[in-house]
N, C-alpha and C positions, 0 to 999 in steps of 0.2 A: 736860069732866071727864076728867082722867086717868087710864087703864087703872095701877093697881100691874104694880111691874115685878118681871116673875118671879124668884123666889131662883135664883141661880146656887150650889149650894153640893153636889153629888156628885160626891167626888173617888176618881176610882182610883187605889191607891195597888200597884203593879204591884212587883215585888223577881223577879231574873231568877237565871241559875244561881248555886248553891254561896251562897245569901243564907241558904236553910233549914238551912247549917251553921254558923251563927255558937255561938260558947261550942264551939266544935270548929276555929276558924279561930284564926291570929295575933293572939295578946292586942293585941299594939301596935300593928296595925293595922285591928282590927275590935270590940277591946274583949271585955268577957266577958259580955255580955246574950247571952243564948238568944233565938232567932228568934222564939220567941213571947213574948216579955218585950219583944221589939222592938214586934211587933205590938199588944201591949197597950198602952204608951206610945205609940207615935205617935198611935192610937185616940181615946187619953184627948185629946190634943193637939189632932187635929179636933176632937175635940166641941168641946174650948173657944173656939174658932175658928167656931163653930156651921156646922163642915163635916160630910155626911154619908160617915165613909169605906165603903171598900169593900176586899179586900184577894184581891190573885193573887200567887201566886209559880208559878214552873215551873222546871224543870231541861231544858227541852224548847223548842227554840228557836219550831221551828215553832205549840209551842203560842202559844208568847207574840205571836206574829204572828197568831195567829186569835182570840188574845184584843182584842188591838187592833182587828180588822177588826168586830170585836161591840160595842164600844164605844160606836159612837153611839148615844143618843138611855138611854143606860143612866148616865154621868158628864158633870160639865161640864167637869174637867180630870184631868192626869193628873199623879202625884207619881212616877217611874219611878227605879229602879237596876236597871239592867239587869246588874250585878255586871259578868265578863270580857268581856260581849256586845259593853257601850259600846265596845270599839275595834276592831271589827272587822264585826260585823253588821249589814252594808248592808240585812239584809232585816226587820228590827227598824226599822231605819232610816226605810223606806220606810212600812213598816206604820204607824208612828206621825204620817209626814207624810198618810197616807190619816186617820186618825184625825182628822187638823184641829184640836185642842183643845189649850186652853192648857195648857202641860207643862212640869214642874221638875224638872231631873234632879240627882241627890242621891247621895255618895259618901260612907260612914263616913270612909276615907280620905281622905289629899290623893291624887291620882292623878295628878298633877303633880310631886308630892316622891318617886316613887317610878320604878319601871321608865321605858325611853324608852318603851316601849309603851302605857303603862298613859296615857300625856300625851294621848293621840288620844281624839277622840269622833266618833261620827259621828251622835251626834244633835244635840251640842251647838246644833247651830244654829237645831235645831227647838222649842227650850225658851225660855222667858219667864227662864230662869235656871237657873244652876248651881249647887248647895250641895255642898264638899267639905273634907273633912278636919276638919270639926267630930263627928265620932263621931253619936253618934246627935243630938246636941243640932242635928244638919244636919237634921233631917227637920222638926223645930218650924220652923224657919228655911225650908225648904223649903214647907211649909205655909203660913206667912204671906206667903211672896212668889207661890203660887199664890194665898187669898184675893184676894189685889192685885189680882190678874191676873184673875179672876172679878167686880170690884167696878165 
């Protein structure tokens, strides 16, 4: 007889600096939804997806690195924009390959069509995938390609 296999489905869904200033940020790059207009749809989105989210944002690097360290055994992956961080924050970096879990990293923007800077990730590597320059419609996208990645 076969044990059922346990649902893999609590997703953090993590947003790093200047994300809680959207509807204050670049129309044409970040759109006009309010950060909590964000957070309601993406929400809506797990659920359909029958994920349970979970939701951090910080403006505080080091928080966001002790948010990651608490991680386990609280989600089973992680939906992250780490907003300016992604290209330069080794220590986000690091934090998230301690984390171990399956990870989508997700851009309003392209960040590729923009600054040379903005082209670097330094987690990219650590993620199941990348969603970029779909506006928010990246995070639905994002979410199903975590789903995958928990199935």
């Amino acid at each position: 007889m076969s044990t059922p296999r346990s649902t893999r489905n609590r997703v953090d869904i993590i947003h790093g600096v200047n994300l809680n200033m959207l509807g204050r940020r670049p129309v044409a790059h970040y759109g006009q939804m309010t950060f909590d207009q964000l957070e309601q749809r993406v929400g809506g989105w797990a659920r359909e997806l029958d994920l349970e989210p979970q939701f951090f944002q910080t403006n505080h690097e080091g928080e966001l690195v002790e948010h990651l360290h608490r991680v386990e055994g609280l989600a089973d992956g992680i939906l992250i924009n780490p907003g300016a961080w992604t290209h330069y924050a080794w220590s986000i970096r690091d934090a998230l390959e301690v984390a171990a879990l399956p990870a989508v990293e997700v851009h309003l923007s392209d960040v590729d069509a923009r600054e040379d800077f903005r082209k670097v990730s330094v987690i990219r590597d650590l993620c199941v995938a990348t969603v970029k320059g779909q506006g928010i419609d990246g995070y639905r996208e994002g979410l199903a390609r975590l789903k995958q990645a928990l199935t």
